[in-house]
N, C-alpha and C positions, 0 to 999 in steps of 0.2 A: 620624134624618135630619138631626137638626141638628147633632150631631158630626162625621156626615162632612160634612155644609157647611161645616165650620167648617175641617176638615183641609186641602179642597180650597182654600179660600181661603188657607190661609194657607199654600200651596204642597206640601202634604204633609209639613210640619213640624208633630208632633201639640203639640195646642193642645186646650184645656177646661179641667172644672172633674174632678178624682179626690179622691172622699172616700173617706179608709181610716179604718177603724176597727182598732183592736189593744190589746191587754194595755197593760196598765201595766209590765210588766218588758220588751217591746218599744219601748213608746215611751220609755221613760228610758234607755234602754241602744243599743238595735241600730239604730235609723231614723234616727241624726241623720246617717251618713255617705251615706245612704238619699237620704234629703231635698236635701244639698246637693248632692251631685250631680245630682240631678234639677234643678237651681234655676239649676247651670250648664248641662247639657246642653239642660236642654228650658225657656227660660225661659217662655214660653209657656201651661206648665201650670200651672194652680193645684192644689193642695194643700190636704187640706181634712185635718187629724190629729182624730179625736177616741177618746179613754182608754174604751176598755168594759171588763166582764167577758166570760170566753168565753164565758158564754150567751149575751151581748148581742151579740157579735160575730156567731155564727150566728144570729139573728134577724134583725141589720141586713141582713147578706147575703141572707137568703132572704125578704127584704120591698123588697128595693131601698134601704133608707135608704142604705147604702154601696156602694160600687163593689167593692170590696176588702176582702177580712179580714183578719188577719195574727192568727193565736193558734198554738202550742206543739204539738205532739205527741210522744210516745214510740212509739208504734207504728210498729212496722218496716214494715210492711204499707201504712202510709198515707204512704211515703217516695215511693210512685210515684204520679204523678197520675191520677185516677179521682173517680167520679162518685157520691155516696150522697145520700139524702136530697134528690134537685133539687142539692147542691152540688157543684163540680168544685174538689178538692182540689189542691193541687202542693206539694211543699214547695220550697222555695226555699236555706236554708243551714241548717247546726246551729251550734247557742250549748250552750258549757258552761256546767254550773250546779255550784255548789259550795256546801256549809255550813259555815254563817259561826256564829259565837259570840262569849262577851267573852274577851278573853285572859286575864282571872282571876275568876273568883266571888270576891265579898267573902267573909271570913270566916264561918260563919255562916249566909249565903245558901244557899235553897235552890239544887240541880244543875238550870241551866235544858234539860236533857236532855229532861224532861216536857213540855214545853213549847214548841209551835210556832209561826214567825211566819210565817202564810201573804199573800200579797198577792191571792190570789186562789182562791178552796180548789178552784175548777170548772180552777185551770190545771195542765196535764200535767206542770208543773215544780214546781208544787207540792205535788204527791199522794208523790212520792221520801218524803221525810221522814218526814210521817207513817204511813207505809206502815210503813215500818223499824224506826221504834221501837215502833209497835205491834206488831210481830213481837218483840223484844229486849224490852219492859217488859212484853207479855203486857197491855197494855192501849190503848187509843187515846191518844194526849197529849192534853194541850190546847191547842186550837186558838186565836190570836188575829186576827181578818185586821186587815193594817194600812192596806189601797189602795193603796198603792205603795212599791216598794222602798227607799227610801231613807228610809218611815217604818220598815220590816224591821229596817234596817242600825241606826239609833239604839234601837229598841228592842233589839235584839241585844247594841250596847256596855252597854245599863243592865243586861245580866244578866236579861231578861223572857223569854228564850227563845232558839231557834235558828231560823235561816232558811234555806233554798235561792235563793241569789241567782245574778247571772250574773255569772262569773267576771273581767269588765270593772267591777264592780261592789265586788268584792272584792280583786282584787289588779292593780296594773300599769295602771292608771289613772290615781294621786294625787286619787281622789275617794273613797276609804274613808274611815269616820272614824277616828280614834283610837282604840286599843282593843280593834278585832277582830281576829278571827285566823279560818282557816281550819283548822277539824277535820277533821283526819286519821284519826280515828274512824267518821266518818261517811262515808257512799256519796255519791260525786258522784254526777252525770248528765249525757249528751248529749240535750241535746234539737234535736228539728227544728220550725224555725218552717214553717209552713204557710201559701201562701193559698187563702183561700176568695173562692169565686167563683158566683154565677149558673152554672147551666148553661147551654149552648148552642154555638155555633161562634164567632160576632162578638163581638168586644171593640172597644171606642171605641180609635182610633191612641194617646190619652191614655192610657190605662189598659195597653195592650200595650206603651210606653214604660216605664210606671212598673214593671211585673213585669218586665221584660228589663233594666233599671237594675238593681231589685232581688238579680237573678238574678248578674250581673257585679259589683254590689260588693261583693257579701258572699263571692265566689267560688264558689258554688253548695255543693251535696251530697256531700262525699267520697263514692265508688262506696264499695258496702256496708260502712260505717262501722258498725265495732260498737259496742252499748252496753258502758259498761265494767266491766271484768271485777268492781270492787269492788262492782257496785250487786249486793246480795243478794236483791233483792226480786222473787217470784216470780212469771211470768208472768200 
């Protein structure tokens, strides 16, 4: 009752507070063109960002701590929006993901092939990699998580492993470090961000602003967008 009070006064220019909770490879990467447009469009709204893991992200949502989730999926299936669990799913845009490495192993050095830099081991974007080489080395790698991508990327130049990062991330930026390189080797992947959401019918004007933003600037979902053909990794 107090959001739509809030709406109405302020002439049906959506107005409040939207706390989103998301990965750490969303918020370093995909939200900031998210954000500002929201900040021109709707000055009005606040913005509340805060960094979880995807367990944490589906807790916040299905206890109220957040309005909004925003975490990763690979299932084709959950490209459509629908309802599990109390949450109502949608995906909103796909982010490619690519892996990265040092452009040369010292001398010497072990092949950081065995070895994975995860940011997050519960994200959909993360699971690509070690899936693969554990299919290819006949054993699981080892895992290191770092919290966020840009600890990934520095670990990756020192030759400590290889990582799944988002292609903004890695090339065509001017924010990569020195160093890396993208393996050709290795399986990319498309992934779809998702949001999660409360079930029900009503959304705050605030919140139905920020996913309709969301939806436009990221350009939504190419219609049945395939995974691509190099990812080996079986259903």
């Amino acid at each position: 009752m107090d959001e739509m009070a809030a709406a109405l006064k302020n002439k049906g220019e959506p107005a409040g507070r939207v706390v989103v909770g998301a990965t750490a490879p969303l918020m370093e990467y995909e939200l900031q063109e998210i954000v500002r447009e929201c900040r021109y469009r709707y000055p009005r709204i606040h913005l509340s960002l805060k960094v979880m893991s995807t367990g944490d992200v589906e807790a916040a949502v299905a206890s109220g701590g957040v309005d909004v989730g925003l975490t990763f999926t690979r299932d084709v299936e959950e490209r459509k929006a629908g309802t599990t669990g109390g949450l109502l799913r949608e995906v909103l845009f796909s982010v490619p993901f690519v892996p990265v490495g040092p452009v040369a192993s010292p001398t010497g050095a072990p092949s950081p092939m065995d070895r994975v830099l995860v940011v997050d081991p519960d994200c959909a974007s993360q699971e690509v990699l070690p899936q693969h080489l554990a299919s290819v080395l006949g054993e699981a790698p080892t895992l290191t998580e770092t919290g966020s991508t840009r600890g990934a990327l520095a670990l990756a130049v020192g030759g400590l492993g290889v990582a799944m990062v988002p292609q903004a991330a890695a090339v065509g930026c001017g924010s990569a470090p020195e160093g890396l390189a993208v393996i050709d080797s290795l399986p990319s992947a498309l992934v779809h961000v998702q949001a999660l959401l409360l079930g029900g019918d009503w959304r705050s004007p605030a919140v139905s602003a920020f996913l309709s933003l969301a939806r436009r600037t990221r350009g939504g979902l190419p219609a049945d967008t395939p995974e691509p053909a190099a990812d080996p990794i079986p259903a």
